[in-house]
C-alpha positions in Angstrom: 63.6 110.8 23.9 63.5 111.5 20.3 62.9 115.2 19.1 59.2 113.9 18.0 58.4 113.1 21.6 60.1 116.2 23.0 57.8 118.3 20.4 54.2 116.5 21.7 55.0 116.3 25.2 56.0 120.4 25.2 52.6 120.7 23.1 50.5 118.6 26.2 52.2 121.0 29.1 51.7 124.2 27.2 48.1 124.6 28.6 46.6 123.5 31.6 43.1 124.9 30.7 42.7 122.8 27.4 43.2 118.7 27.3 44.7 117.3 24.0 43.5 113.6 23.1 47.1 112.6 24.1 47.1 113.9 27.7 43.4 112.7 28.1 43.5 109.5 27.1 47.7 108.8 29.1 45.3 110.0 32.3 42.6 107.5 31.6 44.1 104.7 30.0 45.4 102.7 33.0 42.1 103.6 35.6 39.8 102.7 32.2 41.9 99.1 32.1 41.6 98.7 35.8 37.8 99.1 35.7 36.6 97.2 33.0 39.2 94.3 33.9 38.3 91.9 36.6 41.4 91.0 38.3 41.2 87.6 39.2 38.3 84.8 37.6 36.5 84.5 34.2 33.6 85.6 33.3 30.8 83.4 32.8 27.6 83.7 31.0 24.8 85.2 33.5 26.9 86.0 35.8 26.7 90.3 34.9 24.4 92.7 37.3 20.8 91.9 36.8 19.3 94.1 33.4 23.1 94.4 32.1 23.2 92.7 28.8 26.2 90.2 28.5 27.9 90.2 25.1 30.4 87.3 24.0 32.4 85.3 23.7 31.1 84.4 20.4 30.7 86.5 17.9 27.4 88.5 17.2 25.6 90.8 14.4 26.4 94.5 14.4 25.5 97.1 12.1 28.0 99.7 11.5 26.5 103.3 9.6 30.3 104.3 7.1 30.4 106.7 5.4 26.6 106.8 4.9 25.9 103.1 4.5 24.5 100.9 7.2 26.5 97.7 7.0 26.0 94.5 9.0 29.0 91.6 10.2 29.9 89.5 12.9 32.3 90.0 14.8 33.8 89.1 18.8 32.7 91.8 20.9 36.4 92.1 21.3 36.6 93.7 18.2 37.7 97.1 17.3 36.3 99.5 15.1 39.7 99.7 13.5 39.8 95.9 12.8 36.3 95.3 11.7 36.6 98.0 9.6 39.9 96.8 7.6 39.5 93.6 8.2 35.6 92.5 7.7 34.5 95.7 5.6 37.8 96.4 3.3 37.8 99.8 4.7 41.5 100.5 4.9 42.1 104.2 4.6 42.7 104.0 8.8 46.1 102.5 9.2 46.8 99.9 12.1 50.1 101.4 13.1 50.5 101.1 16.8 47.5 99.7 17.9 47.4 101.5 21.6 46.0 105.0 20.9 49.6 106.8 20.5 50.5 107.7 16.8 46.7 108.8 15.6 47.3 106.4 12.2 43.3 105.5 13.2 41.6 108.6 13.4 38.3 109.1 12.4 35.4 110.8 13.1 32.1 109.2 15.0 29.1 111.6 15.8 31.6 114.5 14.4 34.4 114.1 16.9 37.6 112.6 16.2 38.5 109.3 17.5 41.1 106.7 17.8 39.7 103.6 15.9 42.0 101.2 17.7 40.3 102.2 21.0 36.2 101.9 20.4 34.8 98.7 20.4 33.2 97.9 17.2 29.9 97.0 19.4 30.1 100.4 21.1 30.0 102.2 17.5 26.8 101.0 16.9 24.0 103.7 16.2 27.0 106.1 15.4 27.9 108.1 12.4 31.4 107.0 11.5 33.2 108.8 8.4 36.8 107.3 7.3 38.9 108.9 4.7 37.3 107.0 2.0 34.2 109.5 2.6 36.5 112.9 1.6 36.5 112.2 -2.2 33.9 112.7 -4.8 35.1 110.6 -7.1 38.2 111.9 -8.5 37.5 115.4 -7.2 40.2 115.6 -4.0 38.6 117.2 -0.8 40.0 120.4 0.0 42.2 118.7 2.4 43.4 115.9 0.3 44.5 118.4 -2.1 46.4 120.9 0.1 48.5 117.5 1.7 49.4 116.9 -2.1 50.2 120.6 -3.0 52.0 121.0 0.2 53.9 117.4 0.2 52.8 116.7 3.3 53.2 113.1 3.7 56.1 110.7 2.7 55.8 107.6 3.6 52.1 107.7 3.9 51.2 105.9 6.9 50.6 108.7 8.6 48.3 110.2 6.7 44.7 109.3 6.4 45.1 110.0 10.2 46.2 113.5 9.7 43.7 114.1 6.8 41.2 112.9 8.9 42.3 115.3 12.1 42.9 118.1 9.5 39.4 117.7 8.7 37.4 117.5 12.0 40.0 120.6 13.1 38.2 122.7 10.3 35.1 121.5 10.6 35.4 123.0 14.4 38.0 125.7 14.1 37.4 127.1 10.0 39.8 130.1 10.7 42.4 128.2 13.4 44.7 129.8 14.9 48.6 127.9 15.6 47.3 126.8 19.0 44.2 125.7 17.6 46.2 123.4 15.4 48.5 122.6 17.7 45.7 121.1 19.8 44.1 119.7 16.9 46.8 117.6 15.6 48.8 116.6 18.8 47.0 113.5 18.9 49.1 112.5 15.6 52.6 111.8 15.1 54.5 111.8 11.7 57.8 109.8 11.8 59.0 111.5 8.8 58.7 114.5 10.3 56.6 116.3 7.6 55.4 118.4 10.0 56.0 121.5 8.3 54.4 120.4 5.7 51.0 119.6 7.4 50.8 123.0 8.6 51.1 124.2 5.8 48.4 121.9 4.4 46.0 123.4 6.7 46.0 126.8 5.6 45.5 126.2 2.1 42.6 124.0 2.9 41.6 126.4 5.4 41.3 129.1 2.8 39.7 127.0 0.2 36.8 126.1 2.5 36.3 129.3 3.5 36.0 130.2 -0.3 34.0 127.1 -1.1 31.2 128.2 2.1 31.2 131.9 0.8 30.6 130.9 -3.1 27.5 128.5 -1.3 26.0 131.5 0.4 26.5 134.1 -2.1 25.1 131.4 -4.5 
């Protein structure tokens, strides 16, 4: 067990009152395959519960809302956000890292809450408010977030980190004064193989504060 694993599976057991995404979706994962599986057959067109829609094989119109647009594209219903996002939108900011809701490369936020994009069905997104890290920026004005990963150096080999932006993010957006084991639960859903850990910490105090100071200039404005 490497000292990255050691350092997220101590974060999961340090609480039994609060669930991280990790822990949630390790309990879920195998009962969610088992019921949406069938375990022996194939399905066949007509053959669902009477008023269940069936969807598939082929592929079908959906209409995605990003980052404020509604978009339309075909896709399987197979699909993931994650794919028809990169692949049928050029959306790439969410990295396909390892494609099983582990390392948090995917996150964005749907309806305001932080998701894996490798585990929603593009299909299922539909009607949903999805933001990607393509949203943050104003042109070339950073988001507060943005900027305190670059002040901070808090990414190296960069995979990582449109993921952690994006859970830096919807942590502030909930928690605007967090406190370490806010953060700790707000980030333990991401992993950083360089190890820039630090760094990301870091990150989210500055951006913390400059939020903060951002709100307060709104209001006294």
């Amino acid at each position: 067990m490497s000292s990255s694993d050691e350092r997220h599976d101590g974060e999961e057991m340090g609480s039994q009152a609060s669930v991280s995404r990790r822990s949630f979706l390790k309990g879920t994962g195998v009962a969610g395959v088992a019921l949406t599986v069938p375990l022996t057959g194939e399905a066949k067109p007509g053959t669902g519960s009477p008023g269940v829609a069936i969807a598939g094989p082929q592929k079908g119109k959906v209409t995605l809302t990003v980052n404020g647009a509604a978009r339309t594209i075909e896709v399987e219903p197979r699909i993931t956000l994650l794919d028809a996002l990169r692949n049928d939108l050029d959306t790439t900011g969410a990295k396909r890292v390892c494609d099983r809701a582990t390392c948090g490369a995917c996150s964005m936020i749907l309806d305001g809450k932080l998701v894996y994009g490798c585990s929603v069905l593009a299909i299922d997104a539909q009607g949903h408010r999805i933001e990607t890290v393509e949203s943050l920026a104003t042109g070339t004005e950073l988001h507060p977030v943005q900027k305190a990963f670059v002040d901070n150096d808090a990414q190296q080999c960069g995979f990582c980190t449109p993921g952690f932006v994006m859970a830096c993010k919807s942590l502030l957006d909930h928690h605007p004064d967090p406190t370490p084991e806010d953060i700790k639960m707000g980030l333990g859903g991401n992993l950083c193989r360089c190890g820039t850990y630090v760094g990301i910490k870091a990150a989210v105090a500055q951006a913390a504060a400059e939020m903060k100071k951002v709100k307060g200039g709104r209001r006294n404005g």
